[in-house]
TORPA-130840 format. One line per 5 residues: number of its first residue (from 0); their letters; for each residue x, y, z of N, C-alpha, C, O. Coordinates in nm, 3 decimals. Each point is the difference from the previous one (the first is absolute). Example, Ala and Ser with C-alpha at 12.3 -4.5 7.8 and 13.67 -1.06 7.14 Angstrom:
<rs>
0	as	1.319,-0.569,0.780,-0.089,0.119,0.000,0.090,0.120,0.000,0.104,-0.002,0.066 | -0.139,0.107,-0.138,0.082,0.119,0.006,-0.077,0.109,0.073,0.051,0.111,0.017
</rs>
This chain:
<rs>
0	xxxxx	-6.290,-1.148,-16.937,-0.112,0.091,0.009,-0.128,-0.076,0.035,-0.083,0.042,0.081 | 0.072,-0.160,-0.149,-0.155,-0.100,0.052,0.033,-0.028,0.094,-0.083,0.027,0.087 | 0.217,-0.096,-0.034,-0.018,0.026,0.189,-0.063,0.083,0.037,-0.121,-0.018,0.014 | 0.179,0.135,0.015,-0.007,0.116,0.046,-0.138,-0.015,0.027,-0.054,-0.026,0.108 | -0.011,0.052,-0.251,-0.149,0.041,0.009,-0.104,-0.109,0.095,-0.090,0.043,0.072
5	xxxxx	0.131,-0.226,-0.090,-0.023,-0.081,0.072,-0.021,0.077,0.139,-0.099,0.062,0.038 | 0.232,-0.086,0.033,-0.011,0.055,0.134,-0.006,0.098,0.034,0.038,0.019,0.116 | -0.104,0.135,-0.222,-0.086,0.088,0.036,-0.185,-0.064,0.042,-0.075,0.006,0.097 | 0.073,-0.066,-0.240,-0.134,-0.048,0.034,0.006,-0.103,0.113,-0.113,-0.032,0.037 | 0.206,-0.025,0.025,-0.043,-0.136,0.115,-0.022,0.139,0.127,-0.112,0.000,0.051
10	xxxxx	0.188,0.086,-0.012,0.008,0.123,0.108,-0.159,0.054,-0.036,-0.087,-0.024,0.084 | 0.051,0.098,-0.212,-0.086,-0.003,0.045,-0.146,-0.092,0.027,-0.099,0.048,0.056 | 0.104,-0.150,-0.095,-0.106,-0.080,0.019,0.042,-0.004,0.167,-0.104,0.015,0.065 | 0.202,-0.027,0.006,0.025,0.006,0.133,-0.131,0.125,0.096,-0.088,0.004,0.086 | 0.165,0.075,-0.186,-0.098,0.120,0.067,-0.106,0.013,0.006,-0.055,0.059,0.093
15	xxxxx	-0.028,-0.135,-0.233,-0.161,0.073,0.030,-0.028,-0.153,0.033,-0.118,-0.034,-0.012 | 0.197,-0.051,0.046,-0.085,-0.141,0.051,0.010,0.064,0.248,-0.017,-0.063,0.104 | 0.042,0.173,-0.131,-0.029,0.038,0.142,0.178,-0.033,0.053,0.002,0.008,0.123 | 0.099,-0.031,-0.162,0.120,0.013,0.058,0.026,-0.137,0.025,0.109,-0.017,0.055 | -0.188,-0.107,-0.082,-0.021,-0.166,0.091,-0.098,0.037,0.134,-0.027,-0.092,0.078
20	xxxxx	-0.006,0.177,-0.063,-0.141,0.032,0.114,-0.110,-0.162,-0.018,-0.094,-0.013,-0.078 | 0.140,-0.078,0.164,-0.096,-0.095,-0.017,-0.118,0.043,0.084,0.023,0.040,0.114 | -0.128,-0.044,-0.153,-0.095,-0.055,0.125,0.002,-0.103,0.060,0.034,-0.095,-0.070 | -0.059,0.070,0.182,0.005,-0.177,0.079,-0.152,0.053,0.043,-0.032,0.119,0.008 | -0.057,-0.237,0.019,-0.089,-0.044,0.048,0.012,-0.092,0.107,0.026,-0.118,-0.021
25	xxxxx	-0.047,0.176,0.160,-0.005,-0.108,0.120,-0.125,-0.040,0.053,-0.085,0.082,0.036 | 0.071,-0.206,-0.031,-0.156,-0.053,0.053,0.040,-0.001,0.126,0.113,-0.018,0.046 | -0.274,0.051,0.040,-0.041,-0.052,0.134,-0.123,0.001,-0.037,-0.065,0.019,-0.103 | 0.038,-0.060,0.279,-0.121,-0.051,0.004,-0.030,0.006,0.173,0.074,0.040,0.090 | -0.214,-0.097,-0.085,-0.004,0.013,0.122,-0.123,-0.061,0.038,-0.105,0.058,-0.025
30	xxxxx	0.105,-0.211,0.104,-0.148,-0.030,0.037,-0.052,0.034,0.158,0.086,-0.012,0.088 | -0.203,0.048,-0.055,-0.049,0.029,0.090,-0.156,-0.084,0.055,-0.111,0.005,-0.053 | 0.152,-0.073,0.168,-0.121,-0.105,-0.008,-0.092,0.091,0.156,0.027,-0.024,0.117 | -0.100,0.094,-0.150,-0.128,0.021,0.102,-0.102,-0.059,0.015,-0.106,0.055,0.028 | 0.118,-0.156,-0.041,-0.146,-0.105,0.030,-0.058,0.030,0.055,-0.106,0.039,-0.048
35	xxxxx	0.126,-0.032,0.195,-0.026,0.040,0.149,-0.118,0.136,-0.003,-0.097,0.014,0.074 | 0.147,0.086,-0.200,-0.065,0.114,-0.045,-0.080,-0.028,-0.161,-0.017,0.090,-0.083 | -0.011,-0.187,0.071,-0.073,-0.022,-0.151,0.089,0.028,-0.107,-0.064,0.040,-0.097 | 0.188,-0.044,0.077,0.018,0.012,-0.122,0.203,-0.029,-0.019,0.089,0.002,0.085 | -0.085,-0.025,-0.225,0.177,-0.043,-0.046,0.013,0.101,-0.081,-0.084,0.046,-0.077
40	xxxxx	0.258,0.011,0.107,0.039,0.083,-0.078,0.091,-0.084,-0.098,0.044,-0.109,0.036 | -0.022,0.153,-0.137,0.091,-0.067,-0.108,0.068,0.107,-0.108,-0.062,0.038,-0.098 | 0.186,0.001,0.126,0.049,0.151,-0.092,0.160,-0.073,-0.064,0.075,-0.085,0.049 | -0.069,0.162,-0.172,0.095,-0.015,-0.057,0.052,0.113,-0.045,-0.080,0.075,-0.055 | 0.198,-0.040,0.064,0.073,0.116,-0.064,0.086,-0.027,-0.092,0.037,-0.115,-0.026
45	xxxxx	0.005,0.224,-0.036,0.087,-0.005,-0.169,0.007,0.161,0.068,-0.095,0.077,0.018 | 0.232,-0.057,0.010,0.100,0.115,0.033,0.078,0.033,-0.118,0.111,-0.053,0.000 | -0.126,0.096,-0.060,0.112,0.070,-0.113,0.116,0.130,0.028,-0.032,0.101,0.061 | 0.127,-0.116,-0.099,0.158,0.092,0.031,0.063,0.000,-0.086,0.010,-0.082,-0.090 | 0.053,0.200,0.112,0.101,-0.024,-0.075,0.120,0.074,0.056,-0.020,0.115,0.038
50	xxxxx	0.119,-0.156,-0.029,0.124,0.030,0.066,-0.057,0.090,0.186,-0.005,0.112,0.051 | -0.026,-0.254,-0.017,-0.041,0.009,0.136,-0.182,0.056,0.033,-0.094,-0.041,0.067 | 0.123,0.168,-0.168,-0.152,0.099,0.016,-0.074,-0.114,-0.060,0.033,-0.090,-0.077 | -0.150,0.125,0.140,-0.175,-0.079,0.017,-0.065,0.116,-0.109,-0.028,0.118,0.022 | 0.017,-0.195,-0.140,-0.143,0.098,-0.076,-0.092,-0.039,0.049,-0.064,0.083,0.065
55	xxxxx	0.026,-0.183,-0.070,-0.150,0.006,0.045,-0.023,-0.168,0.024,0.094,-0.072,-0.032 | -0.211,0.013,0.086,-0.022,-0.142,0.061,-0.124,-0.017,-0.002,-0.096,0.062,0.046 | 0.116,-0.206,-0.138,-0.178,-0.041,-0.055,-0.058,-0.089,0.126,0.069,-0.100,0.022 | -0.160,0.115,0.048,-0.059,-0.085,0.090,-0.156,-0.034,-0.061,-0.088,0.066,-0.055 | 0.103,-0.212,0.100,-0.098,-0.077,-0.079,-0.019,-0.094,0.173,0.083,-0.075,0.052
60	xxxxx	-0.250,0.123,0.011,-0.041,-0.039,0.120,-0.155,-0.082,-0.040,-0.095,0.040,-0.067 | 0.114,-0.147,0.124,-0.121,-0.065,0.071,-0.087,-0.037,0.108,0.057,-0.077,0.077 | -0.199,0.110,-0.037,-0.025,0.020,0.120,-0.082,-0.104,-0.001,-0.076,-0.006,-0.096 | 0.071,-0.061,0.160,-0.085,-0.151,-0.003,-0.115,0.016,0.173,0.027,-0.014,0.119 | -0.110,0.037,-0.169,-0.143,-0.044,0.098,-0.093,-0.055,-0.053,-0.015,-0.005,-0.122
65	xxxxx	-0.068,-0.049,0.212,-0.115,-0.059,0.014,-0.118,0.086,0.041,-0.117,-0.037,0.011 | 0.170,0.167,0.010,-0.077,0.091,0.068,0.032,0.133,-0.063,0.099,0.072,0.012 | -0.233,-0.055,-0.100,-0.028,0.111,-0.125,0.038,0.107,0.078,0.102,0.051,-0.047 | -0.144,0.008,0.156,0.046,0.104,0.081,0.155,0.020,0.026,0.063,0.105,-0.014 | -0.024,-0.203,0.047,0.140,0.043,0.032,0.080,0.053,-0.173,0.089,0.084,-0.014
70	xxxxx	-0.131,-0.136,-0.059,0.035,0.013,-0.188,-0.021,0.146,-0.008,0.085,0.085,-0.027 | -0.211,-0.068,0.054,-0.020,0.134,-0.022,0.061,0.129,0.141,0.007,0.121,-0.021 | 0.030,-0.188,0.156,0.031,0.114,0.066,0.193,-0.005,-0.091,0.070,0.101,-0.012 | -0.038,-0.204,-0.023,0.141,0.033,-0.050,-0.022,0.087,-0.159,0.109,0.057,-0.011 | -0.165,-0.032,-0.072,-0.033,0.042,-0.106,-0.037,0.135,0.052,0.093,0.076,-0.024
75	xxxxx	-0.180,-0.022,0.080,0.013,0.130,0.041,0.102,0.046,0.109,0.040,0.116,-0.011 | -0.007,-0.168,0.084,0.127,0.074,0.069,0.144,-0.006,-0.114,0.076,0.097,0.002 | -0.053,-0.189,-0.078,0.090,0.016,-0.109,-0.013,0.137,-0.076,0.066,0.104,0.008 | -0.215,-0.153,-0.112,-0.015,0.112,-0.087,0.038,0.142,0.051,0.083,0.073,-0.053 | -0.164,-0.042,0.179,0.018,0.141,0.090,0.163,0.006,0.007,0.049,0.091,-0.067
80	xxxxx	0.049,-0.183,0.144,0.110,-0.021,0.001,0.108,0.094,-0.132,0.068,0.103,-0.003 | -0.109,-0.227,-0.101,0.049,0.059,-0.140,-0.032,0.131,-0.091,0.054,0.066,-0.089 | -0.144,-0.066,0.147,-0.063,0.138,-0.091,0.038,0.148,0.079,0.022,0.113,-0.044 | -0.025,-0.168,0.181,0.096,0.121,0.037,0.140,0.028,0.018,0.051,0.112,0.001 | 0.006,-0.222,0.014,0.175,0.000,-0.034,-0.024,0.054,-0.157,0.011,0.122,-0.007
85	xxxxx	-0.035,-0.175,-0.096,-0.036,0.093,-0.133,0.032,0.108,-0.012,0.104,0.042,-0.050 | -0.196,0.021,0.098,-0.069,0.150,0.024,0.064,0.072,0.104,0.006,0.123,0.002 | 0.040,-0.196,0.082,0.162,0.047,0.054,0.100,-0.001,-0.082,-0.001,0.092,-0.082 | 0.110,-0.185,0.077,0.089,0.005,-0.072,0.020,-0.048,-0.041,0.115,-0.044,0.012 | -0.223,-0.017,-0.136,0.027,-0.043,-0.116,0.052,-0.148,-0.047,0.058,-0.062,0.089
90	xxxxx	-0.071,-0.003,-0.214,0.107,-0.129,-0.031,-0.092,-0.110,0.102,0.068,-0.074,0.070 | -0.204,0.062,-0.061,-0.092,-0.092,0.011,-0.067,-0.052,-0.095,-0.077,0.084,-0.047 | 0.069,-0.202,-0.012,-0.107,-0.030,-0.057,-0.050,-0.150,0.003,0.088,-0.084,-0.017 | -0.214,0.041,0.036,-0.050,-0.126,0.021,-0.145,-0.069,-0.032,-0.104,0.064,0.011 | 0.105,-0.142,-0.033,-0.132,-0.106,-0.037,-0.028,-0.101,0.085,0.082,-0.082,0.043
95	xxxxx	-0.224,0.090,-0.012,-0.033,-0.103,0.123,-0.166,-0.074,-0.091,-0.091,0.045,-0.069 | 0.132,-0.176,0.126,-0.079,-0.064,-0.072,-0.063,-0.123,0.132,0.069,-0.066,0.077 | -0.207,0.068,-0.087,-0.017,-0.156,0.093,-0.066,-0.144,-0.084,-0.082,0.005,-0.092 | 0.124,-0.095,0.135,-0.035,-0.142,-0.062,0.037,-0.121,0.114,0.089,0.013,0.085 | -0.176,-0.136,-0.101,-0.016,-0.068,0.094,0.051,0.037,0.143,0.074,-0.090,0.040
100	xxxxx	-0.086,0.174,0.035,-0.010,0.056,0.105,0.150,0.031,0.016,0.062,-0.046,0.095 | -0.008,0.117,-0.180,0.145,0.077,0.013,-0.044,0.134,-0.023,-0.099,0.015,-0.071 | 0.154,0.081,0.117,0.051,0.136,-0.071,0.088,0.019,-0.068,0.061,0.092,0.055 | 0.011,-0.128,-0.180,0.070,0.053,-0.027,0.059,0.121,-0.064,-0.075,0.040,-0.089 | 0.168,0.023,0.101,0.091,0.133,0.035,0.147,-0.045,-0.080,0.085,-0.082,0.035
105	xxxxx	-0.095,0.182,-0.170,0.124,0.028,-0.012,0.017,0.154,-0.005,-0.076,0.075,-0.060 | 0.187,-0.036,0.132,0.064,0.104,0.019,0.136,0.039,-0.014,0.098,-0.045,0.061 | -0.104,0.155,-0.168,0.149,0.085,-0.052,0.029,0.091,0.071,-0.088,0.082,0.025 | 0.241,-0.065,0.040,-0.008,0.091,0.029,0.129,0.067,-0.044,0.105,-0.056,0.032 | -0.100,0.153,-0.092,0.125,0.115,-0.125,0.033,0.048,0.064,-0.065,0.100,0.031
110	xxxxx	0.170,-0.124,0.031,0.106,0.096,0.067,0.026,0.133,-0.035,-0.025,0.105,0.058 | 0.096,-0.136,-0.191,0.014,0.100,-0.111,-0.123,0.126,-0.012,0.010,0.119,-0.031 | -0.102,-0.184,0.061,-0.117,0.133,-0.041,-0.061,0.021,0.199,-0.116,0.027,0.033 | 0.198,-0.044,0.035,-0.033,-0.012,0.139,0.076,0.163,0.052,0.111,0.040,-0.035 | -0.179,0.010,0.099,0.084,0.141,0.146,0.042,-0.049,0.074,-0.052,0.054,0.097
115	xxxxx	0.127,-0.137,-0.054,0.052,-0.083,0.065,0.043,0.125,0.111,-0.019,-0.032,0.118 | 0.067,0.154,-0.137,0.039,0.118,0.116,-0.130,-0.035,0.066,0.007,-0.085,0.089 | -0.134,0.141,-0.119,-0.112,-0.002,0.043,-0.050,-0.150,0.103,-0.042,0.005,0.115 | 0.054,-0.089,-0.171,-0.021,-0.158,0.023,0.102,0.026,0.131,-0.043,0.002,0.115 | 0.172,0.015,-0.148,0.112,0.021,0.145,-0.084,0.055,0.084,-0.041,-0.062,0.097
120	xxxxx	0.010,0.174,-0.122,-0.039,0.142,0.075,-0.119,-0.045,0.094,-0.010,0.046,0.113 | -0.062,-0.118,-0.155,-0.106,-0.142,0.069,0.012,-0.092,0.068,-0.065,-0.056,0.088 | 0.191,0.038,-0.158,0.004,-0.200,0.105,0.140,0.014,0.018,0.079,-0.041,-0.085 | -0.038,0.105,0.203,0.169,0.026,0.000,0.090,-0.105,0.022,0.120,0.013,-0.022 | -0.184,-0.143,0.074,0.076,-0.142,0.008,0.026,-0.044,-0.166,0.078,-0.095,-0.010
125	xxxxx	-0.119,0.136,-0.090,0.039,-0.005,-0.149,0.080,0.015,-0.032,0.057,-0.069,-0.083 | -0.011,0.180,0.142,0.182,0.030,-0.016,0.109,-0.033,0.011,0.104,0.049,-0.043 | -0.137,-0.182,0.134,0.119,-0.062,0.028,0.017,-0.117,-0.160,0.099,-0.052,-0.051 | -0.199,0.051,0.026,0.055,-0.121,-0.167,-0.009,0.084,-0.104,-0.045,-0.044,-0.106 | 0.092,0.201,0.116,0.120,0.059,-0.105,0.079,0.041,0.016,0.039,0.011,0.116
130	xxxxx	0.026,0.033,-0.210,0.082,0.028,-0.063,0.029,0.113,-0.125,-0.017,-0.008,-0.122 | 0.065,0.109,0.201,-0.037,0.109,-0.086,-0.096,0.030,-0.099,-0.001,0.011,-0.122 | -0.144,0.006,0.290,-0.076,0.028,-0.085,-0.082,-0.138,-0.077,-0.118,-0.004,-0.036 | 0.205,-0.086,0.025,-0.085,-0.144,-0.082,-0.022,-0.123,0.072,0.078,-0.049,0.082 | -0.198,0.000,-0.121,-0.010,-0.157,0.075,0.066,-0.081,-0.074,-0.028,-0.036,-0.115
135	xxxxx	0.181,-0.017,0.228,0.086,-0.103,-0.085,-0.054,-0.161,0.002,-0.087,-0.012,0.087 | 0.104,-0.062,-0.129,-0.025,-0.164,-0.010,0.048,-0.098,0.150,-0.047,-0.103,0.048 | 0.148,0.184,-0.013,0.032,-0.026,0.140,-0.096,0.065,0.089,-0.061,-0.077,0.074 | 0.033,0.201,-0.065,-0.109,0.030,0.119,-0.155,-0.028,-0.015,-0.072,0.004,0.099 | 0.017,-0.034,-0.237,-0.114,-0.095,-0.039,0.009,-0.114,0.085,-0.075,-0.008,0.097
140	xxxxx	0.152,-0.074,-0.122,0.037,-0.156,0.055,0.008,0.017,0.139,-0.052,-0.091,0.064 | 0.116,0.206,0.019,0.011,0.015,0.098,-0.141,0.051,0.069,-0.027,-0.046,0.111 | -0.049,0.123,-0.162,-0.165,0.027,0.016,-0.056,-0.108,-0.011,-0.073,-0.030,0.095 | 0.081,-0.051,-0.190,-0.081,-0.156,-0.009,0.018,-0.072,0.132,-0.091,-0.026,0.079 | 0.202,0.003,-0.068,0.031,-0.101,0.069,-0.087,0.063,0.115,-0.116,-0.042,-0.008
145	xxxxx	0.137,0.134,0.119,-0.035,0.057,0.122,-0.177,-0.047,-0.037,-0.069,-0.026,0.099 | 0.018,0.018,-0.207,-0.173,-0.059,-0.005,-0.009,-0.108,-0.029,-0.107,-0.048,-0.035 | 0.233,-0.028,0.044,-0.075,-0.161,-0.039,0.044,-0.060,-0.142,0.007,-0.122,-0.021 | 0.028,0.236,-0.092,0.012,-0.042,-0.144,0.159,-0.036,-0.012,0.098,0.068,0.027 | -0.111,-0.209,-0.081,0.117,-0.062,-0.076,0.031,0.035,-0.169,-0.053,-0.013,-0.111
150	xx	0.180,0.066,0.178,0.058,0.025,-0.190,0.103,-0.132,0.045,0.037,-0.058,0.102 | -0.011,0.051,-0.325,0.088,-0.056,-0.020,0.139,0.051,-0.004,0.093,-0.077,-0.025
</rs>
């Protein structure tokens, strides 16, 4: 009978620990040198999944000038950027900060709390990195890559 009850309780600790649903976390990144145009890009990503699907991906960006203007034309075309994907469809959120002539930008973006129909319904080349309906870890990586960003 203490078996029994044992490997009732191991099943369900199975269950409410999410079934083994790991999350994985995949880094990229991505440097971008515009000298030529005043300024270095420097971005890092943290992609989170789980069984393929993308919840959501922490990007943590640095904008390096010498030239206060260019800091600030990337800070307002961002902000405008983010605040209306937002207010579109949702699962934006971010903090921008400047110091010794960086901008820096971190940005969340929640899948999970995202219209992603809507987001489709917008940018119809999106569609090709899902998957019923979801952005998988394979068509992320496959979107990265086509801009330049290295995953691991």
């Amino acid at each position: 009978m203490k078996k029994m009850f044992f490997v009732f309780g191991l099943i369900i600790c199975f269950f409410i620990s999410g079934c083994g649903k790991k999350e994985i976390i995949t880094k990229c990144n991505m440097k971008s040198d515009q000298s030529l145009s005043g300024y270095f890009i420097e971005s890092n990503y943290k992609v989170y999944s789980k069984k393929n699907v993308v919840t959501k991906v922490e990007i943590n960006e640095e904008i390096s000038s010498e030239k206060s203007d260019v800091l600030s034309n990337f800070k307002s075309m961002y902000e405008s950027q983010y605040d209306s994907n937002n207010n579109r469809y949702g699962g934006y959120s971010y903090k921008m900060s400047e110091k010794d002539g960086k901008l820096i930008i971190d940005l969340t973006i929640d899948y999970s709390k995202m219209n992603i129909e809507k987001f489709v319904s917008d940018n119809a080349a999106f569609s090709d990195y899902l998957e019923d309906n979801k952005l998988t870890l394979d068509g992320i990586k496959k979107m990265y890559k086509t801009s330049g960003i290295v995953c691991e």
